[in-house]
py3Dmol code that shows the C-alpha trace and the ligand (Angstrom):
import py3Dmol

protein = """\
ATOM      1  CA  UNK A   1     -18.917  17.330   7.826  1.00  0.00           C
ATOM      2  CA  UNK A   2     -16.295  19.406   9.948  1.00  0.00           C
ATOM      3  CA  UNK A   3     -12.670  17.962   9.671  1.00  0.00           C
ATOM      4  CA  UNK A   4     -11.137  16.710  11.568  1.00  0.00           C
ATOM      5  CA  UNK A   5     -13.741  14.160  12.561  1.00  0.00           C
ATOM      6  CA  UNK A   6     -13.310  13.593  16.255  1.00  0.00           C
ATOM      7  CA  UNK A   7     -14.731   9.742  17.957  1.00  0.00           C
ATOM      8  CA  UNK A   8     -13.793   8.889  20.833  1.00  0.00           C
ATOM      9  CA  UNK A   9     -13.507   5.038  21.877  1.00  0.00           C
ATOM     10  CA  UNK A  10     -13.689   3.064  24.701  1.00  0.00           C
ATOM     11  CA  UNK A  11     -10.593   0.954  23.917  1.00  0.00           C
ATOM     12  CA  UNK A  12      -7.701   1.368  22.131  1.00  0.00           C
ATOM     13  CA  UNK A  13      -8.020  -1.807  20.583  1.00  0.00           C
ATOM     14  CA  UNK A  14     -11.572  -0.724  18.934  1.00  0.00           C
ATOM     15  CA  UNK A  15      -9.445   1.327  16.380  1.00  0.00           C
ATOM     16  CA  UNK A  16      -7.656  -2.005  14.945  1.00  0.00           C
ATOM     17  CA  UNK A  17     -11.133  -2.695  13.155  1.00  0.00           C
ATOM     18  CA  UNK A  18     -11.532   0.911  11.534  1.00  0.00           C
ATOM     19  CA  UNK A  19      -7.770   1.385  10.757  1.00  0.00           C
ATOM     20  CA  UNK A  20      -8.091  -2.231   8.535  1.00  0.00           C
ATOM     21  CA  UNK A  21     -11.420  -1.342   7.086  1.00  0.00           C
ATOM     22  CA  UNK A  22     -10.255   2.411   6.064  1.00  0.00           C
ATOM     23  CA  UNK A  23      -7.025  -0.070   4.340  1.00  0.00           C
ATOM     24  CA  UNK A  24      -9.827  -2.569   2.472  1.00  0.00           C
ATOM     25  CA  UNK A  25     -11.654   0.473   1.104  1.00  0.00           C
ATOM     26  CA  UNK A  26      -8.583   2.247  -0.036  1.00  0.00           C
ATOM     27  CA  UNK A  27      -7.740  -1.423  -1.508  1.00  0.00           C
ATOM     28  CA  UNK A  28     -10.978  -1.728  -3.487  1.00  0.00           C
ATOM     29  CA  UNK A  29     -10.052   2.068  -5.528  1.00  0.00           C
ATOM     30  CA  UNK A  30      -8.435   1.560  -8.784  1.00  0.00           C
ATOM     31  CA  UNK A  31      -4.592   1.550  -9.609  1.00  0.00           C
ATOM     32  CA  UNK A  32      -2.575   1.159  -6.539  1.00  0.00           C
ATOM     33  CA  UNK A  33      -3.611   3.559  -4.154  1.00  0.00           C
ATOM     34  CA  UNK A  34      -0.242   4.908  -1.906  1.00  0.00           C
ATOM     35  CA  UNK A  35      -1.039   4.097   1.260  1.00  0.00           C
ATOM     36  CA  UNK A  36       0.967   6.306   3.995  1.00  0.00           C
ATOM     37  CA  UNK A  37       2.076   4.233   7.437  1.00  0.00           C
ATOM     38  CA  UNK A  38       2.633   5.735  10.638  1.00  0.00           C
ATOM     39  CA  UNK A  39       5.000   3.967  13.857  1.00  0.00           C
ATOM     40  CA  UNK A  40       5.529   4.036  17.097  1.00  0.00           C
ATOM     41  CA  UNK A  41       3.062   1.703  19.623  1.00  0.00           C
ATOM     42  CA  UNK A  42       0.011   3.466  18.854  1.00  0.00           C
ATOM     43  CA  UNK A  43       0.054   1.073  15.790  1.00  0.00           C
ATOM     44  CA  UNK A  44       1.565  -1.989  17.017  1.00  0.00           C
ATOM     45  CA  UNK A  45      -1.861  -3.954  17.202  1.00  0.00           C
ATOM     46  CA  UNK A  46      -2.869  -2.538  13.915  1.00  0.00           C
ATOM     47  CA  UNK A  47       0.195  -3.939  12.268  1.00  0.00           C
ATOM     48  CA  UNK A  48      -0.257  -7.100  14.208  1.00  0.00           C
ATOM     49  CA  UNK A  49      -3.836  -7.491  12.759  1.00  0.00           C
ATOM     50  CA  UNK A  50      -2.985  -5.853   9.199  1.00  0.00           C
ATOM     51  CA  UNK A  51      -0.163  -8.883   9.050  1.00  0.00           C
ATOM     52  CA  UNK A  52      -2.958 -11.385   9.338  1.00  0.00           C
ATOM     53  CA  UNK A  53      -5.237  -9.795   7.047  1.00  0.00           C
ATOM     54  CA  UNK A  54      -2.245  -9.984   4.050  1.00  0.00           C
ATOM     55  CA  UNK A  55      -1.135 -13.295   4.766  1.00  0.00           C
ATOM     56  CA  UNK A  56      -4.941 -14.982   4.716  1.00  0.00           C
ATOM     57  CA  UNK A  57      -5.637 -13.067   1.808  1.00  0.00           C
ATOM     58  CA  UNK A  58      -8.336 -11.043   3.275  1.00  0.00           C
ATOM     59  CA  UNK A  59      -6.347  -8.105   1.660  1.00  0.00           C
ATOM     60  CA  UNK A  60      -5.170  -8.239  -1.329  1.00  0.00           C
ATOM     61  CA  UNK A  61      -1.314  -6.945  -1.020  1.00  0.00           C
ATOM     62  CA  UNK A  62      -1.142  -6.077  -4.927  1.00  0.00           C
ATOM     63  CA  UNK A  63      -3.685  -3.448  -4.837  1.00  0.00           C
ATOM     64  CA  UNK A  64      -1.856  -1.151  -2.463  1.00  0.00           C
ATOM     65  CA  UNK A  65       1.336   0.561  -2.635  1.00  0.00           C
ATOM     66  CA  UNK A  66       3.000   1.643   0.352  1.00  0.00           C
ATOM     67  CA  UNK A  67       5.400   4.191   2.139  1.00  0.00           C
ATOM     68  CA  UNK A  68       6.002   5.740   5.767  1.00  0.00           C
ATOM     69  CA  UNK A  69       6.479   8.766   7.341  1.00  0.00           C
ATOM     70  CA  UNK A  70      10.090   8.945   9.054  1.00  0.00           C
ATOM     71  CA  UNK A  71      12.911   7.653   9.508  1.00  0.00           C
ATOM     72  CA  UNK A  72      16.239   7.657  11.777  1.00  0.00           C
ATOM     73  CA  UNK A  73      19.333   8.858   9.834  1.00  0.00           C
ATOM     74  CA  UNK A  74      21.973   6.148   8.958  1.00  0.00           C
ATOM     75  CA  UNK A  75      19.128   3.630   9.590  1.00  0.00           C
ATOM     76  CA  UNK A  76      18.975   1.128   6.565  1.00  0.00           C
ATOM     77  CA  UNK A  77      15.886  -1.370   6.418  1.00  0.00           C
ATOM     78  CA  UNK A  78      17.593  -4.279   8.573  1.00  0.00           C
ATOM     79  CA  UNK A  79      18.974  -1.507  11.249  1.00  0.00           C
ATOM     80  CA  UNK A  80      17.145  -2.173  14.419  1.00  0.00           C
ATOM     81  CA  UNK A  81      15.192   0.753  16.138  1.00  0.00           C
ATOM     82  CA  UNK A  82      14.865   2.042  12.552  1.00  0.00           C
ATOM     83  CA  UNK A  83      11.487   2.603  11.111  1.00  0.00           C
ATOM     84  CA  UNK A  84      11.284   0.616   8.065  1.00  0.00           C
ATOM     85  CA  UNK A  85      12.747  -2.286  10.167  1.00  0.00           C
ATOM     86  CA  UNK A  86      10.096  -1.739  13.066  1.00  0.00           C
ATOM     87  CA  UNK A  87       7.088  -1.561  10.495  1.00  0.00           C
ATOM     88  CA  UNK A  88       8.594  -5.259   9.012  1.00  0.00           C
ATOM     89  CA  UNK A  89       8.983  -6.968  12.565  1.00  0.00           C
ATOM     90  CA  UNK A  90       5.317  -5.621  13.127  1.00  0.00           C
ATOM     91  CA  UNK A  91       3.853  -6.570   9.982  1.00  0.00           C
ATOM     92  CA  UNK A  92       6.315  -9.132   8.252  1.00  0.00           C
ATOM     93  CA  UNK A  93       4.620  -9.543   4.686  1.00  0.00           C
ATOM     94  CA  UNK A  94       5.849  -5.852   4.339  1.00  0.00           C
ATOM     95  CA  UNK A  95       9.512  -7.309   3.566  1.00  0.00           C
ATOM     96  CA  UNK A  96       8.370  -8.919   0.504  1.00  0.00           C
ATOM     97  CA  UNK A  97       6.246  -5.248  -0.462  1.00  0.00           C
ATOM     98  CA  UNK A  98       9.699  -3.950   0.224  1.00  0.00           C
ATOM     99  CA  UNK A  99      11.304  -6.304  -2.084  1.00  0.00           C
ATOM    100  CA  UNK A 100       9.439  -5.708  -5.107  1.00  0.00           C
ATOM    101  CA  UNK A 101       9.325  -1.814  -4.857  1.00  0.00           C
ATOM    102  CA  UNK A 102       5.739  -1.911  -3.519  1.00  0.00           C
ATOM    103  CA  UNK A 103       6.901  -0.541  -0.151  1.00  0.00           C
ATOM    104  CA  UNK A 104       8.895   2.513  -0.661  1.00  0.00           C
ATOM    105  CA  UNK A 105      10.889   3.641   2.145  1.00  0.00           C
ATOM    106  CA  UNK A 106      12.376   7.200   2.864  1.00  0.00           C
ATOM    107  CA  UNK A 107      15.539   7.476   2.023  1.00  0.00           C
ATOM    108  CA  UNK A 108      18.231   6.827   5.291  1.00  0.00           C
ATOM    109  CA  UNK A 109      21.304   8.937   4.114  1.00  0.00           C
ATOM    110  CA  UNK A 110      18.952  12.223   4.214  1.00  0.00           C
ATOM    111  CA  UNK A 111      21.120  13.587   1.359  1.00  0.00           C
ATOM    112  CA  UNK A 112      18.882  16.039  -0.513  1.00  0.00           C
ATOM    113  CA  UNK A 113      19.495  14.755  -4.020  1.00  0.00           C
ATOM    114  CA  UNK A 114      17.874  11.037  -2.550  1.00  0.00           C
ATOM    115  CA  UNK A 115      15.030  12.924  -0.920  1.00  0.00           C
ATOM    116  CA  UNK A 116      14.274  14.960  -3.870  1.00  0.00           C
ATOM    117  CA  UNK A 117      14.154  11.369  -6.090  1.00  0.00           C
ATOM    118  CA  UNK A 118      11.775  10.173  -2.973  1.00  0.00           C
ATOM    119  CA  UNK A 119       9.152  13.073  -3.565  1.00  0.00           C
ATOM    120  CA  UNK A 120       9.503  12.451  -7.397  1.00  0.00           C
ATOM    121  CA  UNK A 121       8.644   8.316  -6.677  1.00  0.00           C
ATOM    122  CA  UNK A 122       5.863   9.439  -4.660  1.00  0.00           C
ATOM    123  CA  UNK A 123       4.496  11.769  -7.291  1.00  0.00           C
ATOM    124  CA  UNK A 124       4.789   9.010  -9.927  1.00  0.00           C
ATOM    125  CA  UNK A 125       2.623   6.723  -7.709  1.00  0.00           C
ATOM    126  CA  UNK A 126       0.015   9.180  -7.282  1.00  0.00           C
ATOM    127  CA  UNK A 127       0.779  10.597  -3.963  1.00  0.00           C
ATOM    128  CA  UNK A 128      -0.392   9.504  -0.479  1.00  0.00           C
ATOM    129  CA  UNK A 129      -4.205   8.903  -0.495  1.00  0.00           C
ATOM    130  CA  UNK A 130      -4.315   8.032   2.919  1.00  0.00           C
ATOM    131  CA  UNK A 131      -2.238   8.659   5.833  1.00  0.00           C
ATOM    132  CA  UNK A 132      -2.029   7.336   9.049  1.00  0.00           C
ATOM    133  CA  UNK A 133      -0.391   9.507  11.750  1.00  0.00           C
ATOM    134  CA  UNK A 134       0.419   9.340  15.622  1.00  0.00           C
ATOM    135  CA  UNK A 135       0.991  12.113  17.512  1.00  0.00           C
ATOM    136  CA  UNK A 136       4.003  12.801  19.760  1.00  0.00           C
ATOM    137  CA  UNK A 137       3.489  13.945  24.096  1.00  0.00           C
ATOM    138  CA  UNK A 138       4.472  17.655  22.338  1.00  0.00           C
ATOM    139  CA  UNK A 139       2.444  17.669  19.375  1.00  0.00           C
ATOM    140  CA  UNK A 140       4.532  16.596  17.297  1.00  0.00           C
ATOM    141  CA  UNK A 141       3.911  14.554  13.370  1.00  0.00           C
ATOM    142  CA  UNK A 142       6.135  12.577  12.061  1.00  0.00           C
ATOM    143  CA  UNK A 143       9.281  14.228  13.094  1.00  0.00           C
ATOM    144  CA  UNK A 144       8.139  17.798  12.799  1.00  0.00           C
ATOM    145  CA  UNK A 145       8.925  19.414  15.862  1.00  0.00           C
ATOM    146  CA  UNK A 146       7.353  21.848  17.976  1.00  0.00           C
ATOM    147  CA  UNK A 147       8.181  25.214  15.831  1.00  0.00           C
ATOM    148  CA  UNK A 148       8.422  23.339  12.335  1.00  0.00           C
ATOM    149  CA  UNK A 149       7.167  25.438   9.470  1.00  0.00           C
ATOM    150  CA  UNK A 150       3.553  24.640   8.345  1.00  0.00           C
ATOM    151  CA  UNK A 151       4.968  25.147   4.649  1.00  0.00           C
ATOM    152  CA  UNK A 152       8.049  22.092   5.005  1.00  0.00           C
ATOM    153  CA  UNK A 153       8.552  19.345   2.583  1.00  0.00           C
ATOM    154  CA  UNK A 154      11.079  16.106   3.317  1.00  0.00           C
ATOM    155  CA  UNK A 155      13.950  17.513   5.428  1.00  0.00           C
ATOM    156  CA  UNK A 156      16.523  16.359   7.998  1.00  0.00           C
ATOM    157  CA  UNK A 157      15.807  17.539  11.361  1.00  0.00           C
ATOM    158  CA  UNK A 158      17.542  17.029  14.886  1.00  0.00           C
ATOM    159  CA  UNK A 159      15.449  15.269  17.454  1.00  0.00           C
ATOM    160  CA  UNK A 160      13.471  17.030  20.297  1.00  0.00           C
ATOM    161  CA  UNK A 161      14.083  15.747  23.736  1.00  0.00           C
ATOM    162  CA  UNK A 162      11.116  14.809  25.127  1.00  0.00           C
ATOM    163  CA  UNK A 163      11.053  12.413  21.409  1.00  0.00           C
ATOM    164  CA  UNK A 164      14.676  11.169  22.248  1.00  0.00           C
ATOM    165  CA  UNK A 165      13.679  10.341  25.377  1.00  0.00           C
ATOM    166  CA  UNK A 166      10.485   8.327  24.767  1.00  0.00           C
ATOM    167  CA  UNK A 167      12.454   7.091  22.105  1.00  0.00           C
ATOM    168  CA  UNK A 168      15.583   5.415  24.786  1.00  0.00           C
ATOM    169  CA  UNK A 169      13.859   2.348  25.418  1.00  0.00           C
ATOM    170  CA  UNK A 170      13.856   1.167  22.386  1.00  0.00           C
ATOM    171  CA  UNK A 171      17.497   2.274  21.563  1.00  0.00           C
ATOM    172  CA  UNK A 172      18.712   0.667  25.257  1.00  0.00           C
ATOM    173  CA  UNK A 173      21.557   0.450  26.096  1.00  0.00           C
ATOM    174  CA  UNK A 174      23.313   3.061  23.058  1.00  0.00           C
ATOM    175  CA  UNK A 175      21.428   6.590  23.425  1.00  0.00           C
ATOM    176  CA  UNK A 176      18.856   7.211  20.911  1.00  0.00           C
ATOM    177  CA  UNK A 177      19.891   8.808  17.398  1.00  0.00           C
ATOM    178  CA  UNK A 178      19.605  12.640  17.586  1.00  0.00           C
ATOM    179  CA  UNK A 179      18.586  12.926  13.725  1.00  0.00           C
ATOM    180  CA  UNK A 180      16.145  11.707  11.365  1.00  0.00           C
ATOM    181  CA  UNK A 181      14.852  12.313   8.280  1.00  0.00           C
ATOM    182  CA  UNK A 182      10.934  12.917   8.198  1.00  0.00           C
ATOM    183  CA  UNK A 183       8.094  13.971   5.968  1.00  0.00           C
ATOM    184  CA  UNK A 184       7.322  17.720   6.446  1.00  0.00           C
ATOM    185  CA  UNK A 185       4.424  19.476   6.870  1.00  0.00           C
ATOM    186  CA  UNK A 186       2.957  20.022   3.711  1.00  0.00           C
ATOM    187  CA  UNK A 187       3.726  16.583   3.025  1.00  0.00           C
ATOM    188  CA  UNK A 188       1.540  15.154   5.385  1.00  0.00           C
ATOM    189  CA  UNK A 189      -1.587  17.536   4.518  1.00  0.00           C
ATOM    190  CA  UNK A 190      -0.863  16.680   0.544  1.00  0.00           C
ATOM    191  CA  UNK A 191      -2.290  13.647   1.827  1.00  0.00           C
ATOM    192  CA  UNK A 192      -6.061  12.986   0.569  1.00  0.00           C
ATOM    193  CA  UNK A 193      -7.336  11.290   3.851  1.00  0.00           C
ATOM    194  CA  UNK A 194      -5.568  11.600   7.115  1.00  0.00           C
ATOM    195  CA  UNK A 195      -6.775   9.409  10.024  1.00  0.00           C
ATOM    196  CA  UNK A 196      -4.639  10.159  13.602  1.00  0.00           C
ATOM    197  CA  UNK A 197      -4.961   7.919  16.212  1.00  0.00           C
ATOM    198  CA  UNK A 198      -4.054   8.899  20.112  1.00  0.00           C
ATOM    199  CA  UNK A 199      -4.483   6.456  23.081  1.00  0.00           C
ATOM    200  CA  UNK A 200      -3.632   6.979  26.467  1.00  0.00           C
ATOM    201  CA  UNK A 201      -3.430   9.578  29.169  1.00  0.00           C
ATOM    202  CA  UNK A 202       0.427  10.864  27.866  1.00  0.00           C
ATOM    203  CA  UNK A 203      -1.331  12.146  24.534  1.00  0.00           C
ATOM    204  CA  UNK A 204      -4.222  14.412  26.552  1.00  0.00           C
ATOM    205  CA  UNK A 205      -1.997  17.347  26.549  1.00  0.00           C
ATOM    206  CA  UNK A 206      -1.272  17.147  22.985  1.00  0.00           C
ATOM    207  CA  UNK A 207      -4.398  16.108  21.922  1.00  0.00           C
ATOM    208  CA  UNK A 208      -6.149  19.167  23.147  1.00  0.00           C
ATOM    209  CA  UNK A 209      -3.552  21.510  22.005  1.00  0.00           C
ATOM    210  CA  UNK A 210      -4.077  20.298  18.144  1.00  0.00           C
ATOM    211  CA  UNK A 211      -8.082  20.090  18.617  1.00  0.00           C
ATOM    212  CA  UNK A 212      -8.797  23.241  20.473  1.00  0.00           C
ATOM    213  CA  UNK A 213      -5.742  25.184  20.625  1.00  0.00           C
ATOM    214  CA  UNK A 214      -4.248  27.788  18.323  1.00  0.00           C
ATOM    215  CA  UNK A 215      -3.703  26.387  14.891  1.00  0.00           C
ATOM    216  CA  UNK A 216      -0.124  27.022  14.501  1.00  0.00           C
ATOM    217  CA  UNK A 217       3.437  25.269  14.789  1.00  0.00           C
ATOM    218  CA  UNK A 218       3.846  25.478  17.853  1.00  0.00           C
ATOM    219  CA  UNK A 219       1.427  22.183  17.906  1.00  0.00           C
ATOM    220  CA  UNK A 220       2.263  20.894  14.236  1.00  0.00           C
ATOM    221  CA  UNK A 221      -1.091  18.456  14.592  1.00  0.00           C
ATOM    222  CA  UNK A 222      -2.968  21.394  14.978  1.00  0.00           C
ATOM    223  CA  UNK A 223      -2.164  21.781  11.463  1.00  0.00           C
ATOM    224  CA  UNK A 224      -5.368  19.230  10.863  1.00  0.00           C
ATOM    225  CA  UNK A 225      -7.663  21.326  11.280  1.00  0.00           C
ATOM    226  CA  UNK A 226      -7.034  22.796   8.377  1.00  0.00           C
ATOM    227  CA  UNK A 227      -7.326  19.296   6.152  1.00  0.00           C
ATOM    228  CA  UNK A 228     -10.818  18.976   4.527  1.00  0.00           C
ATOM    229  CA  UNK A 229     -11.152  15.160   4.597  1.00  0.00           C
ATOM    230  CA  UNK A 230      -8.834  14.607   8.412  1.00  0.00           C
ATOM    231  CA  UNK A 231     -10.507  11.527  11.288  1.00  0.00           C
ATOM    232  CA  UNK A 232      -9.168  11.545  14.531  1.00  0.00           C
ATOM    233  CA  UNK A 233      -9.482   8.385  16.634  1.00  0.00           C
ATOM    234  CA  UNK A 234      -8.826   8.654  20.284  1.00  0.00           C
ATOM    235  CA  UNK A 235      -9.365   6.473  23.823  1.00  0.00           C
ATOM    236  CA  UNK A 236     -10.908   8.344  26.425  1.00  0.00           C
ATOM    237  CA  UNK A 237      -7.230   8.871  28.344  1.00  0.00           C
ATOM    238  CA  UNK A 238      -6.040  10.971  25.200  1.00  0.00           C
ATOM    239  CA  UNK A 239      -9.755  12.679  24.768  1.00  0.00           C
ATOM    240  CA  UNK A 240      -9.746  13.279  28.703  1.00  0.00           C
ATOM    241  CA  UNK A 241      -8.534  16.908  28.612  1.00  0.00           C
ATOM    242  CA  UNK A 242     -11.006  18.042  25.617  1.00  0.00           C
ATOM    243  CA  UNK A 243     -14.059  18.495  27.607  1.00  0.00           C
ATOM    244  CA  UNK A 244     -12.644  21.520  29.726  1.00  0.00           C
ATOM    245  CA  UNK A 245     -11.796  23.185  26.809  1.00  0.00           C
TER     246      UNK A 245
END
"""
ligand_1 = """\
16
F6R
C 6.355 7.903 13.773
C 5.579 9.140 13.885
C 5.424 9.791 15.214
C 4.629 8.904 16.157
C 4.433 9.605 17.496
C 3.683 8.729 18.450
O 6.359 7.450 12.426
O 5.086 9.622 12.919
O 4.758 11.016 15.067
O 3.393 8.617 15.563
O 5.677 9.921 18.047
O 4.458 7.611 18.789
P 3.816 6.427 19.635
O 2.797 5.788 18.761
O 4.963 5.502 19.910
O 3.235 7.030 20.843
"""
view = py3Dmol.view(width=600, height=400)
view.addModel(protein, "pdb")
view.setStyle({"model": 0}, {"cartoon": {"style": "trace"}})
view.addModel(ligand_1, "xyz")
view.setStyle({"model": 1}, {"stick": {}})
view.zoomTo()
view.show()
């Protein structure tokens, strides 16, 4: 099968079903498969739904482990506009995860001796058998920036603009943070499954860069093409721009 898979949806909402069924078959492997979130709005309804599935039961919460892809720096778990605090509001069984080590959060202070003990957890736990990733208006993943190196681990990085600004609402009325400390590169495609979701007409541009454009950091998405086992789940807004190519 070429990778990445590409389907194309007629609403948004019609990923919210795959995302939680690619989460149940990852919770049926055995041990406690490290399952990788993504934020940002292109997973609010997932997170919405995923809550519901945990707290009826429907998944079983001790068969995954979890962790995430970025995170502002200085932003501790009960910051607001900080990752690990967004993923809780969306998906509030995720405090307790949190609680008893099941949900294992990047470390905030971006120092490299916490980062390094980070990669080591990860390592411990198996590493990240699936991934879920959104993709920024300029190609970005996680916070890897137009221009990132295709080779980068866990690393401290200063914030685009075009992400700090689709990044002010949510930061109104203080500006938003100009750091953060993200997963790199080669972190991400370490990955065993990776399954990107795009909706909406502000992703076309980007989404056609890292499907049919040149595979190289200038578009760090286009960086999954080169991931054997990648699934990319789009609305027709984001695929709109892929037929002229
Ligand atoms: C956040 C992340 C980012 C977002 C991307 C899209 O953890 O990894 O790459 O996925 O910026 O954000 P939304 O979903 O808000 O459009």
């Amino acid at each position: 099968m070429n990778s990445p898979s590409v389907r194309i949806l007629n609403h948004a909402s019609e990923a919210v079903p795959l995302l939680l069924a690619e989460v149940r078959t990852l919770a049926a492997r055995p041990g406690r498969p490290l399952l990788g979130f993504a934020t940002g709005g292109t997973f609010t309804a997932f997170f919405r739904a995923l809550a519901d599935e945990l707290a009826h039961g429907r998944i079983d919460a001790g068969r995954l482990c979890a962790t995430h892809l970025d995170e502002y720096l200085g932003f501790g778990p009960e910051r607001f506009g900080g990752m690990v605090h967004e993923l809780c509001e969306g998906c509030p069984p995720l405090r307790d995860w949190l609680l008893r080590g099941a949900f294992v959060p990047l470390p905030h202070d971006g120092a490299p001796a916490s980062i390094a003990a980070h990669a080591a957890r990860l390592r411990e736990l198996g590493g990240v058998q699936l991934q879920f990733l959104g993709i920024g208006r300029n190609g970005h993943l996680a916070f890897n920036e137009p221009g990132t190196p295709f080779g980068s681990g866990f690393h401290v990085t200063d914030l685009a603009e075009t992400t700090r600004n689709d990044a002010r609402a949510r930061f109104s009325p203080q500006e938003p943070p100009t750091r953060a400390v993200t997963s790199g590169l080669a972190t991400i495609v370490a990955a065993k499954r990776l399954v990107l979701c795009a909706f909406g007409g502000k992703k076309a541009t980007a989404v056609r860069a890292m499907l049919r454009g040149p595979i190289d950091p200038a578009c760090p998405a286009s960086l999954l093409r080169q991931h054997p086992d990648a699934h990319v789940l789009l609305d027709r807004a984001a695929a709109a721009d892929l037929a002229s190519a």
